[in-house]
LUMKEZA-124240 format. One record per residue: residue number from 1; residue in three letters; x, y, z of N, C-alpha, C, CB in turn. Coordinates in steps of 0.02 Angstrom, whole numbers, plus 50000, padded with zeros to 5 digits. Atoms other than C-alpha are relative to their C-alpha. Glycine has a CB too. Layout:
<nodes>
{node NUM; 'ALA'; {X; Y; Z}; {X; Y; Z}; {X; Y; Z}; {X; Y; Z}}
...
</nodes>
This chain:
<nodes>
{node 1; 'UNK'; {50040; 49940; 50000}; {50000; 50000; 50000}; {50042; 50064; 50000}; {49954; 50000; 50060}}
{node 2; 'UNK'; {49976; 49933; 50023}; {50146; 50127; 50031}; {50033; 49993; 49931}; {50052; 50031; 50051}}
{node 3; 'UNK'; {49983; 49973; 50067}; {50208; 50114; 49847}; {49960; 50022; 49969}; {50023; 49967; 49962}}
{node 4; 'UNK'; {50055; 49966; 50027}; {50044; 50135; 49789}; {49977; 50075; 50012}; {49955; 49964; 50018}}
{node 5; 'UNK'; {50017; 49951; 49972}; {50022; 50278; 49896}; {50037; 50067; 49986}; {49999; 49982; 50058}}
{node 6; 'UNK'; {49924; 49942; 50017}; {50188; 50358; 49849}; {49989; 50008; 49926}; {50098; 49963; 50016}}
{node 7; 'UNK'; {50003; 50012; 50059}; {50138; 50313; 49684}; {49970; 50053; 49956}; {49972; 49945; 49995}}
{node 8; 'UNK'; {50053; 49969; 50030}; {49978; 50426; 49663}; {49946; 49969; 49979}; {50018; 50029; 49956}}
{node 9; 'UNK'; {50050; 50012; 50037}; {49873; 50282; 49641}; {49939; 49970; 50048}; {50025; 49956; 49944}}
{node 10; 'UNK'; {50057; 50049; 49944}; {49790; 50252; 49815}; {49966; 50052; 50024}; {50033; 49950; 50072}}
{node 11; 'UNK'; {50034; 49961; 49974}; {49630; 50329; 49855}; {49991; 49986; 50074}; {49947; 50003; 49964}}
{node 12; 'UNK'; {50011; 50020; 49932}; {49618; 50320; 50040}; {49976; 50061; 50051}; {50067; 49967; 50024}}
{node 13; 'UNK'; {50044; 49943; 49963}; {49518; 50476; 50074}; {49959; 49957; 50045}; {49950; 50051; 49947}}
{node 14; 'UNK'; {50042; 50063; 49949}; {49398; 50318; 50149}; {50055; 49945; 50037}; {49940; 49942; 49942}}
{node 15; 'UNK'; {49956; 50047; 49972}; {49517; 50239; 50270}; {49967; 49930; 49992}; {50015; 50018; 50073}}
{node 16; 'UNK'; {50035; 50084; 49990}; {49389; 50091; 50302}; {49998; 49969; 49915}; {49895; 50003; 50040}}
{node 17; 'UNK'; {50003; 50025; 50060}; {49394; 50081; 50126}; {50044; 50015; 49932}; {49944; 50011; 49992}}
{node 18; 'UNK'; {49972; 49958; 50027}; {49533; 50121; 50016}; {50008; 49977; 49915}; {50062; 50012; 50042}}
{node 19; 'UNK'; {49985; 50012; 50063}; {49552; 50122; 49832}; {50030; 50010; 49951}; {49979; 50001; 49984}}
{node 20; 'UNK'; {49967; 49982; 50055}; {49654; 50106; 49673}; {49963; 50053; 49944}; {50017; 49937; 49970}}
{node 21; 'UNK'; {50054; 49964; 50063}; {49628; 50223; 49544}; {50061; 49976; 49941}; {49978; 50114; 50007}}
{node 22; 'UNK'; {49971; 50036; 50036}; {49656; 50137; 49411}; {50053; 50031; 49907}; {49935; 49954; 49997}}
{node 23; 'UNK'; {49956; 49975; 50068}; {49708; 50242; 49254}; {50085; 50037; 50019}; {49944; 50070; 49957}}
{node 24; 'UNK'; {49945; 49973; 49958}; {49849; 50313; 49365}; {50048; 49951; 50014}; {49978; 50027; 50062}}
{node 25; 'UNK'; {49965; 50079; 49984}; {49894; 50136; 49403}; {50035; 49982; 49921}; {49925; 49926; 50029}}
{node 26; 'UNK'; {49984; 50028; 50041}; {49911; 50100; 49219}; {50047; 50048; 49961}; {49950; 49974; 49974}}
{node 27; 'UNK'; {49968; 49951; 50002}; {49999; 50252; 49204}; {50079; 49996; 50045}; {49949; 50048; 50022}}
{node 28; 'UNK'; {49941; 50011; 49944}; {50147; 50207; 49316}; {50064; 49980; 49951}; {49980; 49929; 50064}}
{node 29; 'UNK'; {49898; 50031; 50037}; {50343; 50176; 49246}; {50000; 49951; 49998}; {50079; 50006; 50038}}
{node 30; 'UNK'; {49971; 50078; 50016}; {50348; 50014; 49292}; {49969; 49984; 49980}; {50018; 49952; 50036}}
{node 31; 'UNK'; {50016; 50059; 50069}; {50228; 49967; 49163}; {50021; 50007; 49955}; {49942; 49988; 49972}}
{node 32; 'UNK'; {49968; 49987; 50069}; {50349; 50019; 49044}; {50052; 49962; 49990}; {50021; 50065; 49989}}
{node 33; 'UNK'; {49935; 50019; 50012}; {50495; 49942; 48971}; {50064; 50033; 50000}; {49998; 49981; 49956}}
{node 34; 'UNK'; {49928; 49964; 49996}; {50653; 50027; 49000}; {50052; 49962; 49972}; {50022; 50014; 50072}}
{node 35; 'UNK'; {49956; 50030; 50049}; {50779; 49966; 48875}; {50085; 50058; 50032}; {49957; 50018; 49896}}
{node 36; 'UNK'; {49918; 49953; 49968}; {50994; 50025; 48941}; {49991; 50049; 49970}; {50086; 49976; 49983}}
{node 37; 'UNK'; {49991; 49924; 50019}; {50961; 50188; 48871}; {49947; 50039; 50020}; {50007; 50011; 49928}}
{node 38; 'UNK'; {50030; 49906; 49951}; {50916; 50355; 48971}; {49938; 50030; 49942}; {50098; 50092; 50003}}
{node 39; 'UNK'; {50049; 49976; 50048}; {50821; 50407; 48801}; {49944; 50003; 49999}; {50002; 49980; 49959}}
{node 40; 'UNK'; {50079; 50010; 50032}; {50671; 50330; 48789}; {49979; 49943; 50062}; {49995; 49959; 49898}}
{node 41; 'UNK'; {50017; 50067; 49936}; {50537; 50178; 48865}; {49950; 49974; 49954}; {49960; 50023; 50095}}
{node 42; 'UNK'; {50050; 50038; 50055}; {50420; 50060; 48778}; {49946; 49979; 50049}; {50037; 49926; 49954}}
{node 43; 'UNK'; {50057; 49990; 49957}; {50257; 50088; 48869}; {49918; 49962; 49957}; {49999; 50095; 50014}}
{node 44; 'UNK'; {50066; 50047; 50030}; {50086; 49983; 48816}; {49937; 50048; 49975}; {49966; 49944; 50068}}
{node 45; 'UNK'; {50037; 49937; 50007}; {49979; 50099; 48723}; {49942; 49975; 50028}; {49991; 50033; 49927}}
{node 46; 'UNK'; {50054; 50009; 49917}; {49813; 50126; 48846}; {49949; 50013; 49943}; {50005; 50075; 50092}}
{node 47; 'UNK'; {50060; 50003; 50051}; {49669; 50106; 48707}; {49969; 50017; 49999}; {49972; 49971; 49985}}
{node 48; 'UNK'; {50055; 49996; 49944}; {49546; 50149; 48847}; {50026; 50089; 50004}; {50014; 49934; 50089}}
{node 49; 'UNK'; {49988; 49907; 49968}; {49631; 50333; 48874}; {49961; 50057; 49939}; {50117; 50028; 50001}}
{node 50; 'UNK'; {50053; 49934; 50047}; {49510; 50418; 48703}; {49945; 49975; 50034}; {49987; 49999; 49898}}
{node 51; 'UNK'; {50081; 50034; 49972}; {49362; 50311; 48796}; {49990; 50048; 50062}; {50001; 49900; 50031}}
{node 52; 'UNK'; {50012; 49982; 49955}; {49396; 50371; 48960}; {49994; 50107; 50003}; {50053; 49956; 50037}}
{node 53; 'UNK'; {50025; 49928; 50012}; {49422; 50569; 48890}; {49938; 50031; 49991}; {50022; 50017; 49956}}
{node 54; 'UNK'; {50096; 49987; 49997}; {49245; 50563; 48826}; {49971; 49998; 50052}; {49953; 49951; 49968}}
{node 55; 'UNK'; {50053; 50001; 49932}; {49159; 50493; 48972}; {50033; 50058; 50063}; {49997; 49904; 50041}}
{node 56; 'UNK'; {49981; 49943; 49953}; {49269; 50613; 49085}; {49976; 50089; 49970}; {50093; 49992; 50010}}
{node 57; 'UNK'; {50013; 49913; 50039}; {49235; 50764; 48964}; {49911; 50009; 50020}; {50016; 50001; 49879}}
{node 58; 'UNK'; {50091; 49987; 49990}; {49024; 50715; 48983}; {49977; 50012; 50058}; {49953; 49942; 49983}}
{node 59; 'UNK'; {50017; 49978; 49932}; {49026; 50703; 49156}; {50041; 50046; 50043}; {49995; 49946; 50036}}
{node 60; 'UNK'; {49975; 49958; 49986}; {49145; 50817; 49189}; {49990; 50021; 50107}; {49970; 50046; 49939}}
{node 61; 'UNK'; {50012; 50026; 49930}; {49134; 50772; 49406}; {50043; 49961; 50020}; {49944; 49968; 50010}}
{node 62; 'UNK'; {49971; 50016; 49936}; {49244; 50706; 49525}; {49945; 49907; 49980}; {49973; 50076; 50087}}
{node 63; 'UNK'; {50021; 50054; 49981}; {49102; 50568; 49558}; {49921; 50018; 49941}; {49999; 49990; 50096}}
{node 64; 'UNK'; {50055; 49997; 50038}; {48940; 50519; 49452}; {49954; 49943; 50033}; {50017; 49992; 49922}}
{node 65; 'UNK'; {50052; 50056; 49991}; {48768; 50407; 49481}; {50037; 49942; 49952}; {49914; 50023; 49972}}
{node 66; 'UNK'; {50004; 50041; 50049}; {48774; 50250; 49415}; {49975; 50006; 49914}; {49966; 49964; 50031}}
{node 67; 'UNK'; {50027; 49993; 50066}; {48638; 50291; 49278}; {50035; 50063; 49969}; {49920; 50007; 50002}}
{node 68; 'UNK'; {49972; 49951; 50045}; {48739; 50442; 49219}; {50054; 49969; 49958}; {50028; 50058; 50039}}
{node 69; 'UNK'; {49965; 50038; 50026}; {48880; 50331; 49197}; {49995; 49959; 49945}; {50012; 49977; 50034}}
{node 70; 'UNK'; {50054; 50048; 50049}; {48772; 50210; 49107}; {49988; 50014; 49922}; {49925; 50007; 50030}}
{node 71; 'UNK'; {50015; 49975; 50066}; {48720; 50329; 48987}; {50049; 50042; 49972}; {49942; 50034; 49999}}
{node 72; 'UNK'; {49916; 49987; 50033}; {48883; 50397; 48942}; {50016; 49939; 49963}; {50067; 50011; 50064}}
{node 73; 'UNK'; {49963; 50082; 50041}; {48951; 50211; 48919}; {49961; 49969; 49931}; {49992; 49920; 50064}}
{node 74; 'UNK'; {50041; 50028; 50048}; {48803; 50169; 48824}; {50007; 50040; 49939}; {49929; 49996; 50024}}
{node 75; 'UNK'; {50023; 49968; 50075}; {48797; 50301; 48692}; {50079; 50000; 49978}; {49953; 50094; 49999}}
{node 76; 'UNK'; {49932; 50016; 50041}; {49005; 50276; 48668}; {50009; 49966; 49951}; {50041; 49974; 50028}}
{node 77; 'UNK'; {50006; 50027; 50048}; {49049; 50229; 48503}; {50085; 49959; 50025}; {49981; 50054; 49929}}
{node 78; 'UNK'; {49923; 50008; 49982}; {49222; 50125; 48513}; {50035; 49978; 49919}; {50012; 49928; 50072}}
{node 79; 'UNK'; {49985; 50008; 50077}; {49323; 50034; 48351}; {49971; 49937; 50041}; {50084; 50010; 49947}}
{node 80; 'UNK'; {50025; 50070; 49988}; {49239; 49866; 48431}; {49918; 50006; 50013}; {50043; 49965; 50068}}
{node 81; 'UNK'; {50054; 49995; 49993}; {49070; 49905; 48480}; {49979; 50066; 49982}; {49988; 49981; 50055}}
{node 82; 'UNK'; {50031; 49951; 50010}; {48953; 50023; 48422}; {49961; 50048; 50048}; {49969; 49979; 49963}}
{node 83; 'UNK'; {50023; 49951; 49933}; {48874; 50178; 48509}; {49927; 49960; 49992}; {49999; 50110; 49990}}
{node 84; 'UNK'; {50080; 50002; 49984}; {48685; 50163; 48569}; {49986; 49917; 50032}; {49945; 50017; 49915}}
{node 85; 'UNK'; {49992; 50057; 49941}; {48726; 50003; 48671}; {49959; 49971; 50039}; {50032; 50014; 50043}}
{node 86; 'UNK'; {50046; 50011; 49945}; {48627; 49905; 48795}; {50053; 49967; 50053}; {49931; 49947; 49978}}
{node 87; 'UNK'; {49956; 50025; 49950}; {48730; 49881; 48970}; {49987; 49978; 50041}; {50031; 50026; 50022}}
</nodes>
């Protein structure tokens, strides 16, 4: 929990209950490859990070209902599934 914490990726505003946040998590160095050179890193492109801009741009909040969520996810178009969805 303290690397996570040092990390930026542990919510623990709820002690009794604490949580990852997960795009932060997938966001971290060590999911990258670091090859002997200072230059560069070979990092896993995040597929999910134009998905998650939309739904963060619609709800634009900290926290959302379920059904807001819902209907965000649902009307997302992706390159695998189409928008107007049933979830």
């Amino acid at each position: 929990p303290e690397f996570l914490k040092q990390a930026g990726v542990l919510d623990d505003s709820d002690p009794s209950s604490p949580r990852v946040i997960i795009p932060n998590y997938f966001a971290l160095p060590s999911n990258c490859f670091n090859p002997s050179s200072a230059f560069y890193a070979i990092c896993c492109i995040d597929k999910c990070e134009a998905l998650m801009d939309h739904v963060e741009s619609e709800i634009q909040a900290p926290y959302a209902t379920p059904e807001k969520i819902v209907r965000v996810v649902a009307s997302l178009p992706s390159a695998s599934v189409p928008a107007n969805r049933t979830l």
